[in-house]
C-alpha positions in Angstrom: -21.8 83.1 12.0 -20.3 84.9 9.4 -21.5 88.2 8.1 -20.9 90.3 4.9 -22.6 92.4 2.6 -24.9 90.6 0.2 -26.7 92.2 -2.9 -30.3 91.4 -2.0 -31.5 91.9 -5.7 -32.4 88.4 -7.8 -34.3 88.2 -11.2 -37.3 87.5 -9.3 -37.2 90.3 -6.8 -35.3 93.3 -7.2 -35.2 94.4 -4.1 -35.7 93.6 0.3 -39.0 95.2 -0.8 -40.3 93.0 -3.4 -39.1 90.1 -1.4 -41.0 91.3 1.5 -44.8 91.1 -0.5 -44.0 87.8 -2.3 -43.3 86.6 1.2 -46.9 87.9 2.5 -48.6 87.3 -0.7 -47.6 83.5 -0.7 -48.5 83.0 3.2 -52.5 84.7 2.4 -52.2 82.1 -0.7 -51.8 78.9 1.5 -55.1 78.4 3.0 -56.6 79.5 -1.3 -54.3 76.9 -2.3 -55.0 73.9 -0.2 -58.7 74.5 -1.1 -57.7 74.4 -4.6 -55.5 71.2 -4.3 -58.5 69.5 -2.5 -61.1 70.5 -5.4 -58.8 69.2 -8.3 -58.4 66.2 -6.0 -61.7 65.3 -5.8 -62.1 65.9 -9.6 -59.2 64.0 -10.5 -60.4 60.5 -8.0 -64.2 60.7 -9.6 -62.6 60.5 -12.8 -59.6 58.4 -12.1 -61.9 55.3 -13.5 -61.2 57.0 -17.0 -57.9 58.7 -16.6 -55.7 55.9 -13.9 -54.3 57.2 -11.0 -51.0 59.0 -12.4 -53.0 62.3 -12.7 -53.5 62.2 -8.9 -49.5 61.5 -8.3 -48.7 64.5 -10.2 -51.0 66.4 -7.8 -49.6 64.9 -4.7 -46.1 65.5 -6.7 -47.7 69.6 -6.3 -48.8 69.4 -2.5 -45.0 68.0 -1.6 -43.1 70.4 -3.2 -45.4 73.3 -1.7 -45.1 71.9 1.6 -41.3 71.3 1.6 -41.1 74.9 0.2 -42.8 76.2 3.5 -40.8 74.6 5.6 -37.4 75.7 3.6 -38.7 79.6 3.4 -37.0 80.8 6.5 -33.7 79.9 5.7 -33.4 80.9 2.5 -31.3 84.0 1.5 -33.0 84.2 -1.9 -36.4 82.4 -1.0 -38.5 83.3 -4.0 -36.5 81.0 -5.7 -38.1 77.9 -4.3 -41.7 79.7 -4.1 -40.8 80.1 -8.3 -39.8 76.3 -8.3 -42.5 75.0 -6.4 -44.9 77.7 -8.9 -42.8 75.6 -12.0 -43.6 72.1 -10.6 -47.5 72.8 -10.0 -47.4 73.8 -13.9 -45.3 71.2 -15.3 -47.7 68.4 -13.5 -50.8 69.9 -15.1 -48.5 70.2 -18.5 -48.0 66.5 -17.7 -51.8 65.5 -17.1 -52.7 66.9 -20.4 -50.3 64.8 -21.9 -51.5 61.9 -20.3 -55.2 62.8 -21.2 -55.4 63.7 -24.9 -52.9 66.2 -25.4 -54.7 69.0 -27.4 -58.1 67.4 -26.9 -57.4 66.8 -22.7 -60.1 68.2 -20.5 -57.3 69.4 -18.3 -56.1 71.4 -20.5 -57.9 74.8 -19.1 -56.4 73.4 -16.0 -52.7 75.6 -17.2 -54.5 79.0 -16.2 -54.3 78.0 -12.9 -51.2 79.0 -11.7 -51.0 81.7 -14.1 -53.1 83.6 -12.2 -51.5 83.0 -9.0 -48.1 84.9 -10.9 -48.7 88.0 -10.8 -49.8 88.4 -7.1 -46.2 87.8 -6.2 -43.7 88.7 -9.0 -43.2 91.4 -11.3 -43.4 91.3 -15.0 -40.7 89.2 -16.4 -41.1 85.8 -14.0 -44.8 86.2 -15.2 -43.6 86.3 -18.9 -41.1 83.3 -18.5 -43.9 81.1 -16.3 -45.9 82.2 -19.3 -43.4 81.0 -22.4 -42.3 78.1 -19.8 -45.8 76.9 -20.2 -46.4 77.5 -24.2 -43.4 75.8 -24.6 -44.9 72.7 -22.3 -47.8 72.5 -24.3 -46.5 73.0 -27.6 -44.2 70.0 -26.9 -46.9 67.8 -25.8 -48.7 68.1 -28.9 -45.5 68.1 -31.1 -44.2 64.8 -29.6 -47.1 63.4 -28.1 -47.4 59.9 -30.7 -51.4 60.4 -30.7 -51.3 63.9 -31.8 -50.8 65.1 -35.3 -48.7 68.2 -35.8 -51.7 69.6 -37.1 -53.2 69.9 -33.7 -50.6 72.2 -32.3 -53.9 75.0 -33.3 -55.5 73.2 -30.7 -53.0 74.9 -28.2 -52.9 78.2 -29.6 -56.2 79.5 -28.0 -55.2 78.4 -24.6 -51.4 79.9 -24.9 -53.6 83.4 -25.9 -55.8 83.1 -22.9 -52.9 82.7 -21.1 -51.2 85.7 -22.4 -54.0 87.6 -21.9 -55.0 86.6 -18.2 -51.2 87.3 -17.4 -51.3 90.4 -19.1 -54.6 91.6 -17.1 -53.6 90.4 -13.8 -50.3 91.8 -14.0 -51.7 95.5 -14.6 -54.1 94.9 -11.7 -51.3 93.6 -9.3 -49.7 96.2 -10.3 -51.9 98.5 -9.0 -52.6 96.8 -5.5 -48.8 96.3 -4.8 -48.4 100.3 -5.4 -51.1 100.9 -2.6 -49.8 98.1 -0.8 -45.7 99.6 -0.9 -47.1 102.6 0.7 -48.3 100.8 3.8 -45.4 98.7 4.6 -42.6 100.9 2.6 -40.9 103.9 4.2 -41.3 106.5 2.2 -37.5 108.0 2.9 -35.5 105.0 3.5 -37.2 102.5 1.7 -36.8 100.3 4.7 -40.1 98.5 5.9 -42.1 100.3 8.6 -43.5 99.2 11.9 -47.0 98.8 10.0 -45.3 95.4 8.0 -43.7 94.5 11.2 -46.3 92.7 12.8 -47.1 90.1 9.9 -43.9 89.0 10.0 -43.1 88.7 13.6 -46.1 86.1 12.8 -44.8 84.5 10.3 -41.1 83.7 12.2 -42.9 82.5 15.5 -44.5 80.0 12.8 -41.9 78.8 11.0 -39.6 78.9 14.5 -41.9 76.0 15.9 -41.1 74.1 12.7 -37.8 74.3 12.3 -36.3 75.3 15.8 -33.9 77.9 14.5 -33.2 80.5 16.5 -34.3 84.4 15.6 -32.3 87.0 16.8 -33.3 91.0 16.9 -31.1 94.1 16.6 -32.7 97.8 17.9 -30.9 100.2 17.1 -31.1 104.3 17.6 -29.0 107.4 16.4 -27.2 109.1 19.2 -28.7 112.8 19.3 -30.3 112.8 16.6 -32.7 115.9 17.7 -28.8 117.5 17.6 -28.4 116.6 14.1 -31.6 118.0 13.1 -31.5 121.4 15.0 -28.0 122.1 14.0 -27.9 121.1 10.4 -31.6 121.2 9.7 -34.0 118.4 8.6 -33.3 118.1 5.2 -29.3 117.3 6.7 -31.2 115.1 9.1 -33.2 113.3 6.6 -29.7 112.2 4.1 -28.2 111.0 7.3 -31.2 108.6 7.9 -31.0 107.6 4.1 -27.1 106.7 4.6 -27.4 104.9 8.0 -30.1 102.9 6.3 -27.9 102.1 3.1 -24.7 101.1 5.5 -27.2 98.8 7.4 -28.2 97.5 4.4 -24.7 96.2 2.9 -24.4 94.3 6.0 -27.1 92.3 6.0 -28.0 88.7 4.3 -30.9 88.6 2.2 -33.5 87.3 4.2 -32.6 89.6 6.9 -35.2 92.4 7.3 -34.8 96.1 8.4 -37.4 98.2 9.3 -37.2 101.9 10.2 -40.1 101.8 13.4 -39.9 105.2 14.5 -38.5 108.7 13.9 -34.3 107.6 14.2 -35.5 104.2 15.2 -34.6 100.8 13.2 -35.1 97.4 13.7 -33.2 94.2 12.5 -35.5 90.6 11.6 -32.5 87.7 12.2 -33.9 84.8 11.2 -31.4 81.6 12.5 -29.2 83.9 14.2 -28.2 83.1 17.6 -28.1 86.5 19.9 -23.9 85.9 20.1 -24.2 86.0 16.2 -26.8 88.9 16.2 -24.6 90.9 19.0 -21.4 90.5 16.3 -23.7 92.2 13.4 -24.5 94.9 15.5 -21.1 95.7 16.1 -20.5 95.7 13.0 -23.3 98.1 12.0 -22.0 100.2 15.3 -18.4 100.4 13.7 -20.0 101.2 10.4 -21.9 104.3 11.2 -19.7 105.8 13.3 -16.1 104.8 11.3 -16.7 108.2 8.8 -19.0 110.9 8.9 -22.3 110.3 7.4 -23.9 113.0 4.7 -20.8 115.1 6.4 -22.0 114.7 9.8 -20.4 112.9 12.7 -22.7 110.4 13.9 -22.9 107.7 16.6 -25.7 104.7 16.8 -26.5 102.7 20.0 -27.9 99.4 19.8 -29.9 96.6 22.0 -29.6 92.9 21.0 -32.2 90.0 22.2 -33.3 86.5 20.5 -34.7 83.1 20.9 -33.0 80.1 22.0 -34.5 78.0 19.4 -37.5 76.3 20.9 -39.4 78.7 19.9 -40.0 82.3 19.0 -42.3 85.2 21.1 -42.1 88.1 19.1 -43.4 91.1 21.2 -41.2 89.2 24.2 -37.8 89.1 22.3 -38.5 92.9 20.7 -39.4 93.9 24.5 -36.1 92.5 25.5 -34.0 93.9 22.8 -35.8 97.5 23.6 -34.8 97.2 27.0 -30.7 96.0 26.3 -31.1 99.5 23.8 -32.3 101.9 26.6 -29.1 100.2 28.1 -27.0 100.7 25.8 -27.9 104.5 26.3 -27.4 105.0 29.8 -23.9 103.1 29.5 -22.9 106.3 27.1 -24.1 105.5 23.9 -22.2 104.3 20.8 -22.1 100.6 21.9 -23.8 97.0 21.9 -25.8 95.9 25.0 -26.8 92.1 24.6 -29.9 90.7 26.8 -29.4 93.9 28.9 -26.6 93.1 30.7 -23.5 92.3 28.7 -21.9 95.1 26.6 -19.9 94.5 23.3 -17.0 96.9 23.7 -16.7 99.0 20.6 
């Protein structure tokens, strides 16, 4: 598999970080979800004498694109895009009902808010304003073209475009809030890697989606050689810019759904998801050759690292870290500055 350095950044998320909590904020919203889909179900069949059945496609429309969405997550390198496009399909259907329902006068119509509110738990400020002007414009065109609504009755939308406004508005500012309590849990403060306090929610998630789609997941450990050196001969503030660089090279080196995490003191850890431990053992060479190809914040450094991973029939998280751990500690007593696959194997450097 081929590796190069990828700009994580999209319009959606700016950063690994942000992808990180849309991630874990749209797994807590599943099980919310599905209890919503089944309430507007039911709603939808008592009144489907009145309204026909099309109301009720448009909702199984919803649950499909949701579902195909969790299945595609994994192996996307930008995957907020189809959380925003399965977000954009659950709005346009309820845009649709209320154009098959009365337009301005539809009692859907307060249905809109819906996934307004679910917004803001998992993107920042401008997706919320465009799933927010996406929407006015939906319902602005159903009573503009809709043949049994006057012109006239576009007022009819203007009250529910303001409450949506407003909702957004409010649950933005108190996302914002939760996701700056929540970025100093799984954030690290120095490197801006995620810490080993994240870790465990997504070594979840991957054994989940591993027994759905059989990929393979693939870990890197990795350590900095003497790093007590470092920091006793340069001093800790030396020691802390070369932590911030190695973090950056690893960074450039990695796909977008990749995930980093700094677990420990000079300890970092590598999330491969559909990585085969032959691809995962060529990425850590790479990151080997990049840390130790030119000094880093002026100071020669060396970085040893330990590579495990599934085979594809499934995915035991605390097993496979155990095993890369143990290739790592390898990796050590063999002299440091290399790759030790499964614990046996080095990759020469």
């Amino acid at each position: 598999m081929e590796r190069r350095s990828t700009h994580n950044a999209t319009w959606l998320c700016p950063d690994a970080a942000a992808r990180e909590r849309m991630l874990d904020m749209d797994a807590r919203l599943k099980r919310p979800r599905a209890a919503a889909f089944g309430l507007i179900g039911v709603t939808l069949l008592w009144s489907s004498t009145y309204l026909g059945l099309a109301p009720v496609l448009l909702l199984g429309a919803t649950v499909l694109a949701f579902m195909l969405t969790g299945r595609v997550l994994g192996r996307l390198s930008a995957p907020e895009h189809a959380v925003f496009g399965a977000w954009l399909v659950a709005e346009a259907a309820i845009v649709g009902a209320v154009a098959m329902t009365g337009g301005s006068e539809s009692a859907a119509m307060s249905w809109v808010i819906i996934p307004i509110i679910t917004l803001p738990a998992r993107f920042g400020l401008r997706p919320v304003l465009a799933g927010v002007g996406l929407t006015a414009v939906g319902l602005l065109a159903v009573v503009l073209l809709a043949p049994h609504d006057a012109p006239e009755k576009a007022l009819g939308v203007v009250f529910p475009i303001a409450a949506l406004a407003a909702i957004a508005i409010l649950s933005t500012a108190l996302m914002r809030s939760d996701v700056e309590h929540r970025t100093e849990a799984i954030i690290d403060g120095l490197t801006g890697m995620l810490n080993r306090r994240s870790l465990e929610h997504r070594l979840n998630e991957l054994a989940a989606q591993a027994a759905v789609t059989r990929q393979p997941v693939a870990v890197i450990a990795g350590d900095l050689d003497h790093f007590k050196r470092v920091n006793d001969e340069h001093g800790h503030a030396v020691g802390d810019a070369v932590l911030v660089d190695v973090a950056y090279r690893m960074r450039k080196r990695l796909r977008a759904f990749d995930l980093a995490y700094r677990v420990g003191g000079e300890e970092f850890l590598v999330l491969l998801p559909g990585a085969t431990p032959e691809a995962a053992a060529a990425l850590a060479e790479d990151l080997r050759a990049a840390i130790a190809g030119e000094p880093v914040a002026g100071v020669p450094v060396t970085m040893s690292f330990g590579v495990a991973g599934s085979d594809g029939t499934g995915f035991d998280g605390p097993a496979v870290l155990a095993a890369a751990d143990a290739a790592l500690y390898a990796a050590k007593r063999a002299g440091r500055d290399r790759v030790v696959a499964d614990a046996a194997a080095a990759v020469a450097p």
